[in-house]
N, C-alpha and C positions, 0 to 999 in steps of 0.2 A: 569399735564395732567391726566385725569381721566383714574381711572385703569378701564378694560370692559374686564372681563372673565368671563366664566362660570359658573353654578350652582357647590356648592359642594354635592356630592356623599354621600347618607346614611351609608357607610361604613367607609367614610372618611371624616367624617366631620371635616372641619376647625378649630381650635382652636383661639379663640378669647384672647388674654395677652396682658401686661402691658408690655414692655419693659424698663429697666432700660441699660441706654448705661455709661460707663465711661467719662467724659466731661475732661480729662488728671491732672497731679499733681497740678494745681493752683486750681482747683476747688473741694477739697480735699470734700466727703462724697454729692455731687452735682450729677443728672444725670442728662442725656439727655432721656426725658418720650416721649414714642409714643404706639400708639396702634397697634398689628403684629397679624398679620391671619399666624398660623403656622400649615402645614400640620400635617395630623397623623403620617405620616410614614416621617421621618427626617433621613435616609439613609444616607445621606451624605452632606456634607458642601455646594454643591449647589442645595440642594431642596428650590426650591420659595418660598418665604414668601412674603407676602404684607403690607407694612408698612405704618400708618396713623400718618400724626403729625403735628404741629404747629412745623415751623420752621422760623428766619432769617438769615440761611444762607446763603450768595453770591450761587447765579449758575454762571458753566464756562459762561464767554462770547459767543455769539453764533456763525455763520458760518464765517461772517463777521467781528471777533476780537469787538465787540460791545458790552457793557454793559448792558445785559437785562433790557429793559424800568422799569421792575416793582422790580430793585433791585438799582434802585436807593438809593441812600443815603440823608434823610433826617433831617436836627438839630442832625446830625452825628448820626442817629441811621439807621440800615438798618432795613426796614421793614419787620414786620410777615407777613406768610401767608401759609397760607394750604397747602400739599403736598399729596400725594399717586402715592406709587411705587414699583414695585415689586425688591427682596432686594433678598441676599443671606439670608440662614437660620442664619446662624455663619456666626457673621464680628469681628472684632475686637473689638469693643469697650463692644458687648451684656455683661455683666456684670449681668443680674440675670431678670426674668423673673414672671410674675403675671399673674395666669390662671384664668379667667373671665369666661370663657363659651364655647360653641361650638355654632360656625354658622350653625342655623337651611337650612337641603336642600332646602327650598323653599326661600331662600332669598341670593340670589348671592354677588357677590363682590362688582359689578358697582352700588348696591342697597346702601350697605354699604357705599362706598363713597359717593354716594348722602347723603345719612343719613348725613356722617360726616361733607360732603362740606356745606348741607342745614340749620342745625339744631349746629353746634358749632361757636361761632362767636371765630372770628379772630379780636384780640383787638391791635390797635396802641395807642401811647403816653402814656402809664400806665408805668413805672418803674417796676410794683408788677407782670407783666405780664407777661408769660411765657410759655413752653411746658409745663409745670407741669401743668398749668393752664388751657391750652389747652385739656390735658388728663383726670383732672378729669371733664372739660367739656364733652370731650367724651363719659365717661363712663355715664354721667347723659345719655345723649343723646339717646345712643345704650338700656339704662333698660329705656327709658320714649317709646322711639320706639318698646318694647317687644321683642327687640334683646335677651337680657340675664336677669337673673332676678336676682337684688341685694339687700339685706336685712337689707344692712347697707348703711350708706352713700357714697358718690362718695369720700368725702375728707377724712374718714375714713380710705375707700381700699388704695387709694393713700399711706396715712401716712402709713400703714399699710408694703404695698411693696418698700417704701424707707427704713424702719426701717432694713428690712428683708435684702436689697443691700448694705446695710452699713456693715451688717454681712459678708456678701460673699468674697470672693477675686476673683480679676479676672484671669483667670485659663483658656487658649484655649484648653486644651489638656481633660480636663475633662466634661463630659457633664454640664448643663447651671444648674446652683443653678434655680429652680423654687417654689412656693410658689401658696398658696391659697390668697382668698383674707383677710384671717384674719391672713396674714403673717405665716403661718406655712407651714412648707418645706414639698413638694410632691415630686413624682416622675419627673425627668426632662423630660419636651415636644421637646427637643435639648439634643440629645442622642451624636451627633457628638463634635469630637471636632474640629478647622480647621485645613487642610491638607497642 
């Protein structure tokens, strides 16, 4: 479901980042990559974030105990597809953090997810294919759109903030390791830790 909120605030503008999430001990140095609109002001564990990603995860069944039509399972794979939704700031698994830009006020959220729904394809039957792949689609996407402006490559920054997640430990109690896009550690935009 497409997220439709409102403009951000010149004072407050959005934080556009790479989210590196923990994907648990079998997938040791592996993340789960999405793109997170993270407010200025991160007060507390549940300030809104909205979060953009290439995902195949199941959704629950819906009212009726029914397996959503489009989570069928295919040649046993379940298929990708695009999401956006508004998240806690701090969940569990956030593990470290890539600061991209700040969402200009004139260009809202529901703009953003068009962008992302429009303009990053969502690829089935590839093996190589993935959120990662999804992300640094995104990030082309958002600087070919004049969203943010990046001076190096999309697979660069990527490489750049996995290398940086690898360093980190995941740590709720402390605010969120975050980084630039040439992987060098900044101030955290997730001052919280969860409560």
């Amino acid at each position: 479901m497409p997220i439709l909120s409102g403009l951000s605030t010149n004072r407050n503008k959005l934080r556009i980042c790479v989210a590196f999430e923990y994907r648990g001990p079998k997938h040791p140095n592996s993340f789960h990559s999405s793109i997170l609109l993270v407010p200025k002001s991160t007060g507390s564990s549940s300030s809104t974030t909205w979060k953009f990603h290439g995902t195949n995860a199941l959704r629950p069944p819906d009212i009726t105990g029914q397996t959503q039509i489009q989570d069928i399972i295919v040649n046993d794979n379940i298929p990708w597809r695009y999401e956006s939704k508004e998240t806690e700031v701090r969940t569990i698994r956030l593990q470290a953090l890539m600061f991209l830009g700040k969402l200009s006020a004139d260009i809202g959220i529901s703009e953003l997810d068009a962008i992302l729904r429009d303009h990053v394809a969502v690829v089935q039957d590839d093996p190589s294919w993935n959120c990662n792949a999804w992300t640094t689609s995104a990030i082309e996407a958002i600087h070919e759109q004049g969203i943010i402006d990046i001076p190096i490559s999309a697979q660069m920054i990527m490489g750049n903030g996995k290398k940086f997640a690898i360093c980190t430990k995941l740590d709720y109690t402390v605010p969120v390791p975050t980084c630039d896009i040439y992987g060098q550690n900044i101030d955290s935009l997730v001052t919280t830790g969860l409560e």
